[in-house]
C-alpha positions as CSV (number, residue, x, y, z in Angstrom):
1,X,-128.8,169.8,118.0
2,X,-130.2,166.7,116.2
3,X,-130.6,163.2,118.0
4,X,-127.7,161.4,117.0
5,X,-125.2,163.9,118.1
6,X,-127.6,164.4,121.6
7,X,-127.1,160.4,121.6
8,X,-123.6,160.6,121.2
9,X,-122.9,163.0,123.8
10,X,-124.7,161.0,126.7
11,X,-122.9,158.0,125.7
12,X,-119.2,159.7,125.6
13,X,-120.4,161.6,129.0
14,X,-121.9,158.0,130.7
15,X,-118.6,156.0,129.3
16,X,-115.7,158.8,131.2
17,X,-118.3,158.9,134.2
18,X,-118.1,155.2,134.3
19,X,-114.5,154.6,133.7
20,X,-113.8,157.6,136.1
21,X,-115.5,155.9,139.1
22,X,-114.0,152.7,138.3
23,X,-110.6,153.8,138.5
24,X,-111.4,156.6,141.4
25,X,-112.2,153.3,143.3
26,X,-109.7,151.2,142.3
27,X,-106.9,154.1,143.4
28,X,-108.7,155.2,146.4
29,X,-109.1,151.9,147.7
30,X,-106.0,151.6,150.6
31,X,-106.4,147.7,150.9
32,X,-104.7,146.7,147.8
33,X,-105.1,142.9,148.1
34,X,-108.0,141.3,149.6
35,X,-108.4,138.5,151.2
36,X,-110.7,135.7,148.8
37,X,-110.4,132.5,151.0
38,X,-109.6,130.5,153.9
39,X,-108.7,127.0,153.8
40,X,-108.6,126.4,156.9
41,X,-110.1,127.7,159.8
42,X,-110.3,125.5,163.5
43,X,-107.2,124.3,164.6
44,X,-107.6,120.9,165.2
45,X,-104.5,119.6,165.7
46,X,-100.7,120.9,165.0
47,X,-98.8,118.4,162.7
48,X,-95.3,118.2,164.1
49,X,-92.4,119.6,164.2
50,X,-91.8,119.9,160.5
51,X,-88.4,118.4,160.4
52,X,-85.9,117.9,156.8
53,X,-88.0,114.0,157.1
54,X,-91.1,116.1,156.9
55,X,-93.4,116.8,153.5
56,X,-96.4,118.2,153.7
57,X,-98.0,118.6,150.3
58,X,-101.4,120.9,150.4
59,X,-103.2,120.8,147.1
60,X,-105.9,123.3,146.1
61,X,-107.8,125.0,143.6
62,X,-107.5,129.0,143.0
63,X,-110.3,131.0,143.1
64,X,-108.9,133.9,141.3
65,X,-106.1,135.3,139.2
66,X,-103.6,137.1,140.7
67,X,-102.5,135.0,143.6
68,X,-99.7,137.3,145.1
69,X,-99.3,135.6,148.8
70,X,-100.4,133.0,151.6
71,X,-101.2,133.4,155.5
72,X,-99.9,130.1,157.1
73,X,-100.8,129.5,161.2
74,X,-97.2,128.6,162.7
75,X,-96.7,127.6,166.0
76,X,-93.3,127.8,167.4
77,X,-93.9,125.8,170.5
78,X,-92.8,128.8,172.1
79,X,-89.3,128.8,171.5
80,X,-86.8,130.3,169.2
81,X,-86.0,128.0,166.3
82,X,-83.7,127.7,163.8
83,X,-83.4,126.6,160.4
84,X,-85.2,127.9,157.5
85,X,-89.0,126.5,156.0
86,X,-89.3,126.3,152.6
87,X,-92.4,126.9,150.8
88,X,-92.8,125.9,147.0
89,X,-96.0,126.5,145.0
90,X,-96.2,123.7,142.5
91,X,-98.7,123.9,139.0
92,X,-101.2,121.1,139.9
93,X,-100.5,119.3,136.5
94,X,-97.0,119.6,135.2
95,X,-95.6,119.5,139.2
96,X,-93.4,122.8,138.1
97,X,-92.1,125.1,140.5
98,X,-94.0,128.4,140.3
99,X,-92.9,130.6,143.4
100,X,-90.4,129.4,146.1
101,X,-89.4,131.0,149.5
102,X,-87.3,130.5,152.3
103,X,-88.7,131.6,155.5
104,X,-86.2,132.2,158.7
105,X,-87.6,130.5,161.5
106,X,-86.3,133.0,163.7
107,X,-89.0,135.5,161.9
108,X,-92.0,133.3,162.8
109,X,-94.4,134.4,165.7
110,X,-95.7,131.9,168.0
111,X,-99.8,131.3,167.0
112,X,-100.3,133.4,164.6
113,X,-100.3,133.9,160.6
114,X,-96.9,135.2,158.7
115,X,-97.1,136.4,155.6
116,X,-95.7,135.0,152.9
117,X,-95.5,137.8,149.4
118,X,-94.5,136.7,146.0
119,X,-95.6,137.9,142.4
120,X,-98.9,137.2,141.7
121,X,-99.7,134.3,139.8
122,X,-101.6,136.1,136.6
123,X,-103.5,133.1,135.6
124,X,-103.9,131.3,139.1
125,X,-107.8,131.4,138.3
126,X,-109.7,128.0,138.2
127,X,-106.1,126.6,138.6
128,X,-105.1,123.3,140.5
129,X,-102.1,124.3,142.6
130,X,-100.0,122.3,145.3
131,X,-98.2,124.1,148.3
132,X,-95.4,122.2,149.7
133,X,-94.1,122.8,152.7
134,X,-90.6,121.4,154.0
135,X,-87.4,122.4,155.7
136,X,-83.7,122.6,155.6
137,X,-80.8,122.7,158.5
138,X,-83.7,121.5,161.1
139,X,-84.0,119.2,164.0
140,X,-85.9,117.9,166.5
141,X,-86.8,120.5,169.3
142,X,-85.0,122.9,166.9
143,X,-88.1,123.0,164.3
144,X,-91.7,125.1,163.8
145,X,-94.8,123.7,163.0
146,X,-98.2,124.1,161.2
147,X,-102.0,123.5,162.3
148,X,-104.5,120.6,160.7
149,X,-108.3,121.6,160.7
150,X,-110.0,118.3,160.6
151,X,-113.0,119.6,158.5
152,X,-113.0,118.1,155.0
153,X,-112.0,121.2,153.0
154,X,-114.0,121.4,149.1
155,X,-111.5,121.0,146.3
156,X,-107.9,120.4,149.2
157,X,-106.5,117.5,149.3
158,X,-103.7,117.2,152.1
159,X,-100.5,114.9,152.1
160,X,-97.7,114.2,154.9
161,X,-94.7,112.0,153.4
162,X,-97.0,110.5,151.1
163,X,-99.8,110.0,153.0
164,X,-103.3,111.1,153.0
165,X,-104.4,113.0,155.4
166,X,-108.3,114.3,156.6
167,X,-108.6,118.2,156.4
168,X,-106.3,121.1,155.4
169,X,-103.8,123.0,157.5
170,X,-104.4,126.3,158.1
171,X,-103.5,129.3,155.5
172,X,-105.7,132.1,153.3
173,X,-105.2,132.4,149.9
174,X,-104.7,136.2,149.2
175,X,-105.3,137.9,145.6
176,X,-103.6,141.5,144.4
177,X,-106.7,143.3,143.4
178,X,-106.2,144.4,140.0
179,X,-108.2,146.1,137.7
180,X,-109.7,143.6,135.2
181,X,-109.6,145.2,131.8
182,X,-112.4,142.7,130.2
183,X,-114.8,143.6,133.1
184,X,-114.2,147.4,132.1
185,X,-114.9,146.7,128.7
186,X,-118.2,145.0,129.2
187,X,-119.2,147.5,132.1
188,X,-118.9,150.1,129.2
189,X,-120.7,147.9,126.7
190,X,-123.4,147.3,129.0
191,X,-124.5,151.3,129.7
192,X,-123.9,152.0,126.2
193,X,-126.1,149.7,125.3
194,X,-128.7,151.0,128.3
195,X,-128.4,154.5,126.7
196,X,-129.1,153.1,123.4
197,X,-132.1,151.8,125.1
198,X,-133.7,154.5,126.9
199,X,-133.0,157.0,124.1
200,X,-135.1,155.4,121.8
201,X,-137.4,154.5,124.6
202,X,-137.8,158.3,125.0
203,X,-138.0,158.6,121.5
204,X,-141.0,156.1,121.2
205,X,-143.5,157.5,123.8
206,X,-142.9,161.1,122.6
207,X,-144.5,159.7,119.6
């Protein structure tokens, strides 16, 4: 068997071994999504009862494509409310509505995260958002709320009604973990190119 067919062989055998653990991986892997940040993490201070009067406007930047949901702390002041919270998911630029959802205040837990599952945003990555947060058929003593942490979060801005607030409530930013075909593409270039490499390096000190 000459060289170039020997060189041909490793390459097609290095390129399925690749790809094979690449996708064994991504299909053996049981936590589908993963979590990629937290934007807030100390709960300072709770921002009110998050009345129809009440707008709370978060803005951030994504880290990754694929934005599929958000973990937002809710406090229920440890009563059952009713009323629904609406969450809307604004591009950063135009102010278009990209994902809305009504939450059932009934559903939310006292202290702890719910969590909220749309279809991911393909190109969330490197993208400013805005998450606004309001409510419909709500009142006072009859409303949930959300948690502040005071720490000056890197590229958040918060808002209630207009009005700048220090910090960022609490929520994670959660990505679907998908496969990136361009990352496969240059993983394959990449050993190719290695096996290239060390063939003719064997090649040279045989010499």
């Amino acid at each position: 068997m000459n060289r170039k067919w020997s060189l041909a062989i490793i390459i097609l055998v290095t390129v399925i071994l690749v790809n094979s653990i690449i996708f064994f991986k991504a299909n053996t892997d049981k936590n589908n999504e993963y979590e990629v940040a937290k934007m807030g993490t100390e709960l300072s201070e709770n921002i009110g009862e998050i009345t129809p009067d009440v707008l709370i406007e978060q803005s951030f930047i994504s880290d990754q494509n694929d934005l599929s949901q958000l973990n937002l702390f809710f406090s229920t002041f440890n009563r059952l409310n009713n009323g629904e919270t609406i969450i809307q998911l604004l591009d950063g630029e135009t102010k278009e509505i990209i994902r809305k959802i009504n939450i059932n205040n009934e559903e939310i837990t006292d202290n702890d995260f719910f969590n909220i599952k749309f279809d991911p945003i393909t190109n969330s990555k490197n993208r400013k958002l805005i998450l606004n947060i309001k409510s419909y058929n709500t009142d006072s003593l009859n409303a949930v709320t959300i948690w502040i942490d005071r720490t000056k979060s890197k590229n958040s801005g918060l808002k209630v009604n207009g009005l700048h607030e220090e910090g960022s409530i609490v929520f994670d930013l959660i990505y679907e973990n998908k496969i990136n075909l361009q990352d496969i593409l240059w993983t394959n270039v990449f050993f190719v190119f290695l096996n290239i490499l060390i063939s003719r390096l064997f090649i040279f000190l045989k010499r």
